[in-house]
Every structure is written in structure tokens, then in C-alpha cells.
C-alpha positions in Angstrom: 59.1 55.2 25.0 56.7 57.0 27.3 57.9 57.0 30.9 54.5 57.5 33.4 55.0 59.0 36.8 52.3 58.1 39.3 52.1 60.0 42.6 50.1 59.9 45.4 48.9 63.4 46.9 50.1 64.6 49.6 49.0 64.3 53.3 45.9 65.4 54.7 44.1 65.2 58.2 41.9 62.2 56.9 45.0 60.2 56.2 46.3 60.6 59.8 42.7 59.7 61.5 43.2 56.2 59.0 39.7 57.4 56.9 39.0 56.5 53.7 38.7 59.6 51.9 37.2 58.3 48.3 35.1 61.1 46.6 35.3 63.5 49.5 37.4 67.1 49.1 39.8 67.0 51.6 42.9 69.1 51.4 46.7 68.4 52.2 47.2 69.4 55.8 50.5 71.3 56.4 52.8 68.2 56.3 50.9 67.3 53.1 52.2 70.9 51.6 56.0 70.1 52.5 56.0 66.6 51.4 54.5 68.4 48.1 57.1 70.6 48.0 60.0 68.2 48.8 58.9 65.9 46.4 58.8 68.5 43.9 62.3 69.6 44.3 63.3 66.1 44.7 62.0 65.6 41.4 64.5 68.8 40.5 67.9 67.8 40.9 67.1 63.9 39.2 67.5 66.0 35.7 65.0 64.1 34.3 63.0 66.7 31.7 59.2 66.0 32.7 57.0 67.4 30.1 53.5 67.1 30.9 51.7 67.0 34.0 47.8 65.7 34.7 46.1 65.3 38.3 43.3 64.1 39.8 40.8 67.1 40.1 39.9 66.4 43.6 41.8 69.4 46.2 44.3 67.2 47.5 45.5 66.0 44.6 45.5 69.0 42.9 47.1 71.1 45.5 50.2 68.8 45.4 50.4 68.4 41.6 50.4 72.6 42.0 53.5 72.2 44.2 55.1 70.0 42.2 54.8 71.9 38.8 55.8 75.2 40.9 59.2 73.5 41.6 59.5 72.2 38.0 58.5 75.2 36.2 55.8 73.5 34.6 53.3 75.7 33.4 50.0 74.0 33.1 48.5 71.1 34.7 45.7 68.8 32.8 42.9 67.6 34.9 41.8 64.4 34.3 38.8 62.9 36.2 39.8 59.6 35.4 42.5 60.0 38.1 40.1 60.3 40.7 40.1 58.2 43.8 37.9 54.8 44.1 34.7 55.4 45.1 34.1 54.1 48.4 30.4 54.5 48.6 29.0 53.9 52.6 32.0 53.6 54.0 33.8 57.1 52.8 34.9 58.9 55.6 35.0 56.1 58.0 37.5 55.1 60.5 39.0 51.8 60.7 37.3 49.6 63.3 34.0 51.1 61.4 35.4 50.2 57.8 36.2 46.6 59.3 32.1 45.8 60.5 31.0 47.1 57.4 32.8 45.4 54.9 32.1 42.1 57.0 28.0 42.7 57.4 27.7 41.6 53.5 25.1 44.8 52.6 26.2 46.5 50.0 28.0 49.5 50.1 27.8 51.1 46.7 31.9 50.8 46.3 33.3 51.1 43.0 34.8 48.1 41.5 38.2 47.6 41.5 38.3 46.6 37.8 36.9 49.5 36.9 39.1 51.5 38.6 41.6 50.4 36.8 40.7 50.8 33.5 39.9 54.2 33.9 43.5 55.3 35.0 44.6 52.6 31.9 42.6 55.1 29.5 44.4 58.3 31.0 47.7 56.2 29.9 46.3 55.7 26.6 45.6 59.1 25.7 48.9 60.6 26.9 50.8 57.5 25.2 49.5 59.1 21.5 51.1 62.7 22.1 54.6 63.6 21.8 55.4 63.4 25.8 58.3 61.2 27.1 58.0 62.1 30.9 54.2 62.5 32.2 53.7 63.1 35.9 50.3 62.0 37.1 49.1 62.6 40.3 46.1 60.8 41.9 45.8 58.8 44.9 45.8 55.6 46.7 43.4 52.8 46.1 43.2 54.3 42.4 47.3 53.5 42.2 46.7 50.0 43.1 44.5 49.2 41.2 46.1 50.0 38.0 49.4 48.5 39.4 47.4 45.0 39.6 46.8 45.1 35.8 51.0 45.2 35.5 52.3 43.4 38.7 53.4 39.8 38.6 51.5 38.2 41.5 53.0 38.8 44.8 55.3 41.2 42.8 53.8 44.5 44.7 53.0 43.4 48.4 49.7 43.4 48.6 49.8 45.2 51.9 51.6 47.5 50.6 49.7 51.3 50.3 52.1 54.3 48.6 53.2 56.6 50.2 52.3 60.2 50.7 54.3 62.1 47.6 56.5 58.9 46.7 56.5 58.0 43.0 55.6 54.3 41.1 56.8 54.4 37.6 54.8 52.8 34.8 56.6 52.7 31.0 55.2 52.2 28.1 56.9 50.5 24.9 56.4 49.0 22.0 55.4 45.6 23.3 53.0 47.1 25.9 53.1 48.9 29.4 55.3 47.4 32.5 55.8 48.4 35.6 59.6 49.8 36.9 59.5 51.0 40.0 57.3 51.1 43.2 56.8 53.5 45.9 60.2 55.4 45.7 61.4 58.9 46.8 63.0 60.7 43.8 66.4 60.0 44.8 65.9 56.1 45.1 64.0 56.6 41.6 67.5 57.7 39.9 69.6 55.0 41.8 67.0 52.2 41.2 65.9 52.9 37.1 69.7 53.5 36.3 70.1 49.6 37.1 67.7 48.5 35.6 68.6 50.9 32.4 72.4 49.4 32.7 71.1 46.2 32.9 68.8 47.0 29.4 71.7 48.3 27.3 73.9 45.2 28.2 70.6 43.0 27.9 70.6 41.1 31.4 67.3 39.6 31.7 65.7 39.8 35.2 63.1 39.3 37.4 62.2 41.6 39.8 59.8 42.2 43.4 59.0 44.8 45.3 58.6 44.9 48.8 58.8 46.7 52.0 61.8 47.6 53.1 64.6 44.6 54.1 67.2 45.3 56.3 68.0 41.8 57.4 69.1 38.4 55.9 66.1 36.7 57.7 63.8 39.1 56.4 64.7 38.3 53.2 62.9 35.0 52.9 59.8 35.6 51.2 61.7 37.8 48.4 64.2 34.2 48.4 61.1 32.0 47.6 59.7 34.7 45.2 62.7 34.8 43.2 63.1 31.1 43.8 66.9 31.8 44.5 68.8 32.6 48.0 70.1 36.8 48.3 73.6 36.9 49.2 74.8 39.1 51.3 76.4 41.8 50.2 79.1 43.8 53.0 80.4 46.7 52.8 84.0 46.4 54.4 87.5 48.0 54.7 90.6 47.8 56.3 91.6 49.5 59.5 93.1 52.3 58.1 90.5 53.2 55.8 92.5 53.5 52.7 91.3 49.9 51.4 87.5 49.3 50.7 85.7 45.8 49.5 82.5 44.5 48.4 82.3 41.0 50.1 79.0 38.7 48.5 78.5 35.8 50.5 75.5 33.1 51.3 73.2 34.6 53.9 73.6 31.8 55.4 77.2 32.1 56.2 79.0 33.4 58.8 81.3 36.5 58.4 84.7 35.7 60.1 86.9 38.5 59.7 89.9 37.1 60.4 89.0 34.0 57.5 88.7 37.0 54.4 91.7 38.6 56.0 94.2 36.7 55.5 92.8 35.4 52.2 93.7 38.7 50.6 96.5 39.4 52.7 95.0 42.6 54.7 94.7 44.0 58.2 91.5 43.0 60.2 88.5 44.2 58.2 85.7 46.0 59.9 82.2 47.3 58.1 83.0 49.9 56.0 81.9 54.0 57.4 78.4 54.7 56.1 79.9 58.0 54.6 82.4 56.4 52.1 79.7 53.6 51.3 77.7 56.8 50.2 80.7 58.6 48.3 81.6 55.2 46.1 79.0 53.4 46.0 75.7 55.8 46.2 74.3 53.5 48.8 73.1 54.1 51.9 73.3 51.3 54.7 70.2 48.5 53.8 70.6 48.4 50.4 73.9 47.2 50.2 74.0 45.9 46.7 76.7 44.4 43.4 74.5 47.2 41.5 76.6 49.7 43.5 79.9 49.4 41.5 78.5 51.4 38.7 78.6 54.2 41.1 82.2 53.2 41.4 84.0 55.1 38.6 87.5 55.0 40.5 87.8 51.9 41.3 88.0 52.9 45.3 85.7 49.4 46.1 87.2 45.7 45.5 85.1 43.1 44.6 85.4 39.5 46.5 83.0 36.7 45.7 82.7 33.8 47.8 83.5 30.5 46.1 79.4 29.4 46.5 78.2 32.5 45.2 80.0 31.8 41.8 78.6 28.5 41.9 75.3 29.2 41.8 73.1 29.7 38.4 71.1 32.9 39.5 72.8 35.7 41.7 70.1 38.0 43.4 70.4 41.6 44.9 68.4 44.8 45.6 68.9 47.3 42.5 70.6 50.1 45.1 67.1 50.4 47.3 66.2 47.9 49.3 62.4 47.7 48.5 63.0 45.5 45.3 64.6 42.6 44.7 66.6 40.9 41.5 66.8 37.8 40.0 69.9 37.4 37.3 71.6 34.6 36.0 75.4 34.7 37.3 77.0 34.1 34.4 75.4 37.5 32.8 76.7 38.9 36.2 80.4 38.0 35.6 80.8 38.3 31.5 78.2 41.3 31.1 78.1 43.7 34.4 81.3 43.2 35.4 83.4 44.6 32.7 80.7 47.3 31.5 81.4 48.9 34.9 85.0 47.9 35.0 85.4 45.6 37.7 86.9 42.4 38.5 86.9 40.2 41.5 88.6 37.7 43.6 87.1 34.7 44.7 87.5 33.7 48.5 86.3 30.5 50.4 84.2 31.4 53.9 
């Protein structure tokens, strides 16, 4: 398996005036520099042993793949002109409200095609897939990102919308069956939490189905990830008792209202209240947004009880973020309760809201 880490450069000056920078040189500004080096450490403490490193040969590009490799100890980096960023032809270096009357005037303005966008980065892919590397870092840019992405994205999968951000890294792997894409537009921390669901969920083989999305911090905002998935996220609450000593993972219908006093006296505690953000961190290795069932791996003492509405368990698909909340999964239930479950040692009680 060959694990392909796609970043977008850092910052520069032409990203904060909303130009499309295509062909042109432009280098990383000075918040472009630390968002190099961040990522780059980030990258650090995940553990993960990169062992090859290629970049786009264009400044910006470059100067954060040198960053990066500088906080890695990675000694050389490859360039690779395939990387490059689309060509955008007459409309290169133009500002927004001058992009938009272009592109509607119907001349043409010399702009590369998509397609063959794409299957220029594919061929970088193809070449590094032959060699003995496990963990290749690539670094281009934008347009050039989504554009191979759209070769491996499920429609609607990857918001269309969506651009990457600045230094956050999309994570293509390649197996024996072909190349699929993992993970979208994460920081390296939310890399680790997210790809060590999904490789759980591998080694007890629980199919899903997954989306990616911006970022969901409400039940109502979850609609368009429900008709996606063609299923209904629960929620997912992060609760304890008034002391602090007792803390619970409540999954419920979003549609449902949370009554304290109803789950209370079902298992026979004091008035719950949302659990401190701190300890959701310490057992869980969430943080508050991406409140998730994925969490109890993290829970290796047993600190967090599991309670399961009485619907939940009546459904035939269960859906949750994978510990970020810009994806979304689809799993059948049953694979929930007889797989998940006891690999990370859990059990639950059902309530009735």
C-alpha cells in the first residue's frame, strides 16, 4: 500500500487579494511561512515515517515543501512539473469581480482543461506507486488538487465549493484494487484521529460510506450529509453527572429532544449536564463539533458510558463523523453493535427518550 499526501502550499499575498495565481511565481507571504512550518511539525508528532517528498516547482510550492522537509528531516525534495498549478490562461492574476465577466463573455481564455489537469498529477501517482515508498508527501496547489480529487470522489462526496486549505493535507491511497480517496482537507492532527477510524473499521471489516464536507456543528446543518448518506445522523452528547466523576456517551435521533431529567432517572444518576470540553478531550480525543461513537476507541479506561436510544438501535444504518466533523459515515448498525463495540471494549445501555 502506498499512502499519498497532497498539500496545498502555503499562503501568499495573491491568495489574500482572491487572484488566481496559475502559472505565475508568487511566493508564501509570511503567514504562508508559519503555516509551512506548523504543518510541518504537525506532521512530526503524527509518527507517521514519510519517506519521500515531491513538489510542485513553482516558488510557493516549493518554499513550503522546503519547510516541511526541514521539520521532518527529510533530505531531498523531487520536483515534479506535473504538480504544477492549472493553467489559467487570460484570467491569471485576476481578481474576482474580473474572473466572474470573463468567464461569462464566452471568448476564450486559453485555460487548461480540467481533464488534463488531472491526469497529469494521476501520472506523478503512477510513477511514485512503482518505487519502494509507503508515505509520499506531495505538495502542489489548488485547482490542481481538485481536479485529481474528481477522478476519486463519489459525486457530491467532496463539496464542490469546497477549495483546500492553505497547508492542510487530502490523503489519496493506493492498493491493489486501485487508488481511493481517505481524507479531505485535514490538519495533521484530525489526519491521525480521522484515518485511525477508518483503519479500525478495515481490520474488523465494517463497510462504509463516507462524505466530506465543511464543517457541521449543528443537527440542522446536517441535512444534506442525511440525504447523502440516505440515513438520519444521530446525535451524539457528551454528558456527565454533577460531580464529574460519571461521564456518558448519549446517541439519540436529531430529531429528539434532550430532557435531562428523562435519561436521569433511566440510569438512576444525578441531573446530567454536557460534559467539560477538557475531559471530552482527555477520553475521548474529541474536541466539541465532532462529537462522535468513533470516540470510544480513544477510551481505553473505560471513563465514558455508552447509552443508545431505543430508535437508534432500531434503525438498519447508524451514521456519525469519524472524530472530525468534516466527514460523515454511513454503517450498518448491526456491524456497530457485534463488531465496534467489543473490539474497543464497550457496551451500552439502551434508554427510551
Amino acid at each position: 500500500m502506498v499512502k499519498f499526501y497532497l498539500i496545498r502550499h502555503g499562503e501568499t499575498d495573491w491568495n489574500v487579494e482572491s487572484r488566481f495565481q496559475g502559472r505565475e511565481n508568487i511566493s508564501l507571504n509570511e503567514t504562508g511561512q508559519k503555516q509551512a512550518e506548523a504543518c510541518g511539525l504537525g506532521m512530526l508528532e503524527t509518527g507517521i515515517p514519510f519517506d519521500c517528498m515531491v513538489s510542485s516547482p513553482l516558488d510557493r510550492a516549493y518554499g513550503t515543501a522546503e519547510m516541511i522537509a526541514g521539520c521532518l528531516g527529510i533530505a531531498a525534495i523531487h520536483k515534479e512539473p506535473d504538480l504544477i498549478e492549472r493553467d489559467f490562461g487570460k484570467i491569471s492574476g485576476r481578481k474576482r469581480e474580473d474572473r466572474e465577466w470573463m468567464l461569462a463573455s464566452g471568448e476564450d481564455l486559453q485555460i487548461e482543461d480540467e481533464e488534463l489537469v488531472a491526469e497529469r498529477m494521476q501520472r506523478v501517482l503512477d510513477r511514485f506507486c512503482k518505487g519502494d515508498f509507503r508515505h509520499v508527501i506531495m505538495v502542489s496547489h489548488g485547482a490542481s488538487i481538485r481536479a485529481l480529487l474528481g477522478k476519486y470522489a463519489k459525486a457530491g462526496s467532496v463539496p464542490a465549493t469546497e477549495v483546500q486549505r492553505n497547508t492542510c493535507l487530502t490523503t489519496i491511497v493506493h492498493k491493489e484494487d486501485g487508488f481511493y480517496l481517505e481524507a479531505f482537507d485535514k490538519t495533521p492532527k484530525e489526519l491521525v484521529r480521522e484515518t485511525a477510524v477508518y483503519d479500525l473499521l478495515d481490520r474488523l471489516r465494517i463497510k462504509s460510506e463516507r462524505v466530506f464536507h465543511e464543517p457541521l456543528f449543528t443537527m440542522e446543518a446536517c441535512q444534506d450529509v442525511d440525504e447523502a448518506l440516505g440515513i438520519k445522523i444521530c446525535k451524539n452528547l457528551f454528558l456527565c453527572n454533577s460531580s464529574r466523576t460519571r461521564f456518558y456517551l448519549l446517541l439519540m435521533p436529531g430529531d429528539k429532544k434532550f430532557v435531562t431529567k428523562e435519561v436521569s432517572k433511566q440510569i438512576g444518576s444525578a441531573r446530567l449536564s454536557f460534559g467539560p470540553k477538557e475531559y471530552m478531550e482527555k477520553y475521548l480525543n474529541l474536541t466539541p463539533g465532532s462529537v462522535s461513537l468513533m470516540g470510544l476507541m480513544f477510551d481505553t479506561q473505560n471513563k465514558v458510558e455508552l447509552l443508545i436510544d431505543r430508535d437508534v438501535l432500531e434503525e438498519e444504518y447508524f451514521g456519525c463523523h469519524p472524530c472530525v466533523n468534516t466527514s460523515s459515515l454511513k454503517m450498518k448498525t448491526a456491524d456497530i453493535l457485534k463488531k465496534f463495540l467489543p473490539a474497543v471494549h464497550h457496551t451500552y445501555t439502551e434508554v427510551v427518550l
